[in-house]
N, C-alpha and C positions, 0 to 999 in steps of 0.2 A: 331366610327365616329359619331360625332350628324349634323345631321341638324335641327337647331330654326329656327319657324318661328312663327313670330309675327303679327297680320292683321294690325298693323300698320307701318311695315319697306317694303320702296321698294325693289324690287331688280332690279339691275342696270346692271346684265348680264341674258339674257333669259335664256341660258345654264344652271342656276343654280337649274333650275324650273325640271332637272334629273339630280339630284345628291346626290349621298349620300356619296361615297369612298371619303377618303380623296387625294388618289393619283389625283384625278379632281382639288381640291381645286391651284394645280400646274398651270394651265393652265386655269383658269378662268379668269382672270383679264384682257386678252387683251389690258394692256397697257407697255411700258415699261419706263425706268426710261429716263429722262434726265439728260444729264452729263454737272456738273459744277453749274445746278442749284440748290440748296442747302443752311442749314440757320442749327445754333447751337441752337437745344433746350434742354431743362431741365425741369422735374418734381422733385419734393419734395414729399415722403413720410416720411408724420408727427408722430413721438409721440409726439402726443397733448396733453399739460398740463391741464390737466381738472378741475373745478371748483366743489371742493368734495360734496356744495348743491346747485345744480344748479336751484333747487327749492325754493331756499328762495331768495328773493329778496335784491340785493347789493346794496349799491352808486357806484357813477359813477367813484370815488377816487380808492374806491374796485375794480371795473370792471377795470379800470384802470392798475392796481398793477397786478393783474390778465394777462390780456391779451400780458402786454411786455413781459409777460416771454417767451411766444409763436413766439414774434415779434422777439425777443434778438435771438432765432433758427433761424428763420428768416431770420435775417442779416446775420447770419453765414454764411448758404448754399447760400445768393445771392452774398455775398464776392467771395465764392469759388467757383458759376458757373460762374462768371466775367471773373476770372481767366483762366478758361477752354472755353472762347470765349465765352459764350453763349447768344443769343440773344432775346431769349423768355423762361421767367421763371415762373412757373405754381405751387400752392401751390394748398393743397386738402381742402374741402369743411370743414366747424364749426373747421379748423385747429385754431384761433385765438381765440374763444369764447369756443367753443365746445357744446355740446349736451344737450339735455333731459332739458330744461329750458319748465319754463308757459308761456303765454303771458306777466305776469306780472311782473315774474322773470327775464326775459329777457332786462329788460328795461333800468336797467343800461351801455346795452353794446352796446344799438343801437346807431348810427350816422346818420344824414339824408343827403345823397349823392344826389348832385345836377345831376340833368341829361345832359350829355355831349354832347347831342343832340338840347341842349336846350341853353345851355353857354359852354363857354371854362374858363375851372380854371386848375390852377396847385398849390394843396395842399401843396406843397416844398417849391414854392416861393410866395404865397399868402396866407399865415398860419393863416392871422386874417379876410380874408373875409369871414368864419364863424364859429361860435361856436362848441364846442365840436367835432371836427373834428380831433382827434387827432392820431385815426388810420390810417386813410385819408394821413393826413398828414407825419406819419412815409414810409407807403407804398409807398408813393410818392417819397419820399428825398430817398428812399432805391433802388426804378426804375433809379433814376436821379444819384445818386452815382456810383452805378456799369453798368450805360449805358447800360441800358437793357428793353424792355419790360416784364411786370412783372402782372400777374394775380392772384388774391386773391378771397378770400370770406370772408363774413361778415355779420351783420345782418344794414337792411336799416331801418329808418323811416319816412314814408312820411305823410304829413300832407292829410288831408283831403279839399275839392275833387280833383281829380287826375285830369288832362287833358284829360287823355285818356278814364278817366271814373268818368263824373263830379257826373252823379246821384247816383253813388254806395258809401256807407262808413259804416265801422265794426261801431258794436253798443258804440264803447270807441273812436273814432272820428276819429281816425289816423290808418294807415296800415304799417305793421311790415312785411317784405321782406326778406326770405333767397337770398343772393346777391351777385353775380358775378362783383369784378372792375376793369377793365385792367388801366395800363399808360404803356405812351411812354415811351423811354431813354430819355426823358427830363423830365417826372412825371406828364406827362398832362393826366389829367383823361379822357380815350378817348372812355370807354363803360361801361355800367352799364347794369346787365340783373338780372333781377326777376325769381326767380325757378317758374316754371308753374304748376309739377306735383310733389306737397310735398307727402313725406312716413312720413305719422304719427308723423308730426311737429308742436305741436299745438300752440306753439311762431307765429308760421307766416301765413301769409295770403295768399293765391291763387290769384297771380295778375285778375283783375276784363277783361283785354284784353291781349291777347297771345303777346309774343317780339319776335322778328325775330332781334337779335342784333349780330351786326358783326361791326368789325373794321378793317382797311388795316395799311399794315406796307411796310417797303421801301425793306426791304430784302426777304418775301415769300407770299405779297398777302395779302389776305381778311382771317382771322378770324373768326367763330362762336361759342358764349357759348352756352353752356346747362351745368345743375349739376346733379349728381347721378340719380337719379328717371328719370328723362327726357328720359335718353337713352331706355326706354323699350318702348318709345311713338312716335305717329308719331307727335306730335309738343312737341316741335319746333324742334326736331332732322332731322325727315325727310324732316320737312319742307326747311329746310336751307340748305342740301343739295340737293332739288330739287329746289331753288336759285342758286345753280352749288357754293356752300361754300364745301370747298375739305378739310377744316383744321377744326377741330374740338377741344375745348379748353373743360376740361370735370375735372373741382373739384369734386372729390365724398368723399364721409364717407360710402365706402362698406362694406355690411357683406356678406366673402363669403357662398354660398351655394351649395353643389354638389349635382348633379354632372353637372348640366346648367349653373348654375350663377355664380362661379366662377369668379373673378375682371378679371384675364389677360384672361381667354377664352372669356370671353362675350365682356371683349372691344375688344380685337383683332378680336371679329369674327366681329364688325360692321365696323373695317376697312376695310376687307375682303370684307365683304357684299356690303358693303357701296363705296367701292374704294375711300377711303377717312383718309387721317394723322388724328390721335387722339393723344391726349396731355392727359397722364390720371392720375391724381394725388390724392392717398389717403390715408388715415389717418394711422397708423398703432395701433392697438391694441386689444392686442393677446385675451383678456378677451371676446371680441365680435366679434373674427373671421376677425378682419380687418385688411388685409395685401394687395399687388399687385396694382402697379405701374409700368406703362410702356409709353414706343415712340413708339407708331404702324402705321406703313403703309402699303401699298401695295404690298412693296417689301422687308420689313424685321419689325421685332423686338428688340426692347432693354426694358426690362423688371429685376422686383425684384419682390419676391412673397417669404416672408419669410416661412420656417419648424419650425414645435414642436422643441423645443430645440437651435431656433437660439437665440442672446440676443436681448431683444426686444429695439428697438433705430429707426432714421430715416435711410434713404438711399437718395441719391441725384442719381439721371439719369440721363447722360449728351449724347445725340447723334448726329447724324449728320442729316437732313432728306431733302430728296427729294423735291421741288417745285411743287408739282402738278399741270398740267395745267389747264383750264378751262375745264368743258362740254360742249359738241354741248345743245344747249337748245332741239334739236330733237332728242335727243338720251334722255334728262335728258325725257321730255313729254312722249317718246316710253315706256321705261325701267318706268315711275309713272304711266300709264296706266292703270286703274281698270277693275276690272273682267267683263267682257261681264256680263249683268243682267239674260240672261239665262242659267249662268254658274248652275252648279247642287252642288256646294260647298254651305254648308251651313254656316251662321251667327250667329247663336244662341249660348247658353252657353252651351249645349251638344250635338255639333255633332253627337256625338255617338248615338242620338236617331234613327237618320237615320240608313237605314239598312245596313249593311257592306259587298260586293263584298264578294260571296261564298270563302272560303279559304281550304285545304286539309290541310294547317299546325294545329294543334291543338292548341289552345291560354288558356291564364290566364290572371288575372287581378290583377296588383301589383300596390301599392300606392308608388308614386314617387315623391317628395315635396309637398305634401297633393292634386296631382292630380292621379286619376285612368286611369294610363297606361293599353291599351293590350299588351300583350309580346306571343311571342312564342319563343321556346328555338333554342338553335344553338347547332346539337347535333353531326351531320355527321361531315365528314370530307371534303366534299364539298357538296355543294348543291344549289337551291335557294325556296328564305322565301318568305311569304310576311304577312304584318299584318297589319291590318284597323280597326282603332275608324270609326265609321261613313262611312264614302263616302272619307274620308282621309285613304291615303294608303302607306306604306315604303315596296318597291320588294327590294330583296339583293339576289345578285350571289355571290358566297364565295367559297373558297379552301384555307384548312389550308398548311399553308409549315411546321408548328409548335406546337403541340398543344397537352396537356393529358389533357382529358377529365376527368381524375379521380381525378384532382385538380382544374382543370377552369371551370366556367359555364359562358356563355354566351346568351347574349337573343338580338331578335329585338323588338323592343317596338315602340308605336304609339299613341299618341296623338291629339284630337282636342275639342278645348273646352275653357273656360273662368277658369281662375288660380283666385281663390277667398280668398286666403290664403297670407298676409301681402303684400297689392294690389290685385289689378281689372285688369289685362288686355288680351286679347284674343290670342290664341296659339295656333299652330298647330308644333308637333315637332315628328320628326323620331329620331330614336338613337338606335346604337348597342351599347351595355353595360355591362360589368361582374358587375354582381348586385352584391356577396357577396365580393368583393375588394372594393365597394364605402363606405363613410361615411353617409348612409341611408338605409330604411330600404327595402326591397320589399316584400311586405303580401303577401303569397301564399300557396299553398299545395305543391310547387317545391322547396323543400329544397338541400342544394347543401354544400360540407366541403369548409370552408373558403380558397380563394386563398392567398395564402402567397404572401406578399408587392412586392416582387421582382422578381416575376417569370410573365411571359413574354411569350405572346401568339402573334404569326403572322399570318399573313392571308391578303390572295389578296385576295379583295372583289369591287365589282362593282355593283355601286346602285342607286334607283332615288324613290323619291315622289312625289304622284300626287297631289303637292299642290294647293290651289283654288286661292291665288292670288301670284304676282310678289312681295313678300318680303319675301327674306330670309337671314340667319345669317348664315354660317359654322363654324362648330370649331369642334377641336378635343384637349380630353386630357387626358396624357397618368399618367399615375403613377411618384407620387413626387412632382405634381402640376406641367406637362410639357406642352404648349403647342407643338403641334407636331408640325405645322406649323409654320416658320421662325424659327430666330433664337433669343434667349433672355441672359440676364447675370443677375446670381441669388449669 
């Protein structure tokens, strides 16, 4: 069982703040579904046709020729969630352009998307009120054809200065946007959102002021984007759903990483965490780990998360999902509520400096996606552990019903501290883990014979961290790339 916790996600049930067993994760949510309330959505996992030098700079003819081929998929699957009702259809992130471009490579493929906050256009049926708008305008006629809301990504260019930030502008005069655009089922371009927090994108620019951009629709509410990177932050993620935005709209180009980051565990768990629909759509390709798309809410999963050996292609998700109501605004304030100032949690980038709550278990120190976990092993057959980085601490009560010890190892492990390894942001994480079954390494003097793929350890266990603020994540995952929690189709 892992419990994440990141100093920038709230958490939105106090209960969560003792827990570690996954059998809790059952009974946290305290809300239940409404019936009848409900809307047909769809994600698209892309195999994106990728531009083989994405570093040399094209026309616009090129970029062009280029980018239909990705649209032409495109069409396909919005043909085909039309057919299957759907009413919000969701493509994943650099799906049309694709990756690893310069600033100045990139240039053939940007369009400058007017802000819909600012005018009303429909790309479809106003095709010559402005130039070079020609992905715009397919995206549009492709929403307005199969009567459907429809979300993309793209690359924006916006001239210099901005409204929002007249005195700011890059040293080449204009700013270059990874770019979130929804339309109606009529193709009216009804939101445009700016990535906030880019991973190592050097095409584009860090908008100069944060967007909190949401759109409503007639069948499930209000709307919020964010893309890939965003979800590990608290803006605009948390921020929007401390606006009481329940639906979350989430293009990514993921790589996964075990045994945390993981596409379907880490979005699921911030639906969990979060008590909030996520929409999560992403790119598929195998060469860079990037697989897992899903419909996550509250009270179920539909998911795809391809294996070594599947053929690599798209998948279309087509589900049913619940309406989420509104939050009380005093529960969203209670549940955002920062740590008392004389809390004894620290903030710094090594917890662990602080001194750690005496322990009788014996600990070690394993490197776990280039962060220095303490671990102690799981060795009885019931017992209870506990282990603490710092003044952060994971207890677990446990009794195996199942278990040889002469082939599984098992560990608790604890984390707090700043992850400075492909991103910056702050962490504090509990997790029981057979270290020698994952895809990583664990440095230690504790060596252990590799658990075989399919064998299968049980245990009632019961557990809580004493984390320092009110945001966390739960997930569990089990072998084959399972989430344990809900249910998925792979």
């Amino acid at each position: 069982a892992i419990i994440q916790h990141f100093q920038h996600f709230p958490l939105f049930t106090p209960l969560f703040r003792k827990m570690l067993a996954v059998v809790l994760l059952l009974f946290c949510l305290g809300e239940t579904e409404s019936a009848g309330d409900s809307y047909m959505a769809a994600v698209y996992e892309h195999r994106v046709i990728l531009n083989p030098n994405p570093r040399v700079p094209v026309t616009r003819r090129e970029a062009l020729i280029h980018m239909q081929k990705n649209l032409d998929i495109y069409e396909e699957q919005a043909a085909k969630a039309a057919q299957q009702g759907v009413q919000i259809l969701v493509f994943p992130e650099d799906g049309i352009h694709g990756f690893n471009f310069t600033r100045s490579s990139i240039s053939g493929y940007l369009e400058t998307i007017p802000d819909p906050q600012e005018e009303s256009w429909n790309p479809c049926t106003e095709p010559d009120k402005y130039n070079n708008t020609e992905v715009l305008q397919r995206l549009s006629c492709m929403a307005r054809r199969n009567n459907l809301y429809l979300v993309a990504n793209m690359p924006d260019l916006q001239p210099c200065p901005l409204k929002t930030a007249p005195s700011t502008c890059p040293p080449d005069g204009h700013w270059q946007f990874n770019t979130n655009v929804a339309f109606n089922s009529d193709g009216l371009l009804v939101a445009r959102y700016h990535k906030y927090n880019l991973f190592f994108e050097e095409s584009f620019d860090t908008p100069p002021k944060l967007e909190l951009i949401t759109f409503d629709t007639p069948f499930a509410g209000k709307f919020g984007l964010i893309i890939c990177f965003d979800i590990l932050f608290h803006d605009p993620t948390v921020a929007l759903v401390k606006m009481g935005v329940r639906q979350l709209i989430f293009p990514t180009a993921w790589m996964n990483e075990l045994p945390l980051l993981d596409s379907i565990q880490f979005h699921r768990a911030l639906s969990l965490g979060a008590n909030v629909t996520v929409l999560s759509s992403n790119l598929r390709k195998d060469q860079l780990r990037m697989t897992g798309s899903g419909i996550y809410t509250p009270f179920s999963a539909t998911f795809h998360h391809a294996v070594k050996g599947d053929p690599e292609e798209g998948r279309l998700l087509v589900a049913t999902v619940p309406v989420l109501g509104p939050v009380g605004m005093n529960d969203v304030n209670e549940s955002m509520s920062p740590v008392p100032a004389e809390s004894d949690y620290c903030h710094t980038d090594r917890c662990a400096d602080s001194p750690s709550p005496a322990s009788s278990d014996p600990t070690f120190i394993g490197t776990m996606m280039h962060d220095p976990f303490k671990f102690v092993l799981i060795k009885e057959a019931e017992g209870n552990l506990t282990v603490c980085d710092g003044k952060f601490c994971c207890h677990l009560q446990y009794k195996w019903t199942a278990h040889d010890e002469r082939k599984e190892l098992y560990a608790l492990g604890a984390f707090a501290g700043t992850h400075t390894v492909d991103g910056r942001y702050a962490l504090q994480v509990g997790i029981r883990i057979s270290p020698q079954s994952c895809m990583y390494s664990v440095e230690s003097q504790h060596r252990h014979p590799h658990t075989p793929p399919h064998t299968h350890a049980h245990t009632q266990s019961l557990g809580y961290l004493t984390f320092g603020v009110r945001r966390v994540l739960p997930s569990c995952m089990g072998s084959g790339s399972e989430v344990s929690e809900g249910s998925g189709t792979s």
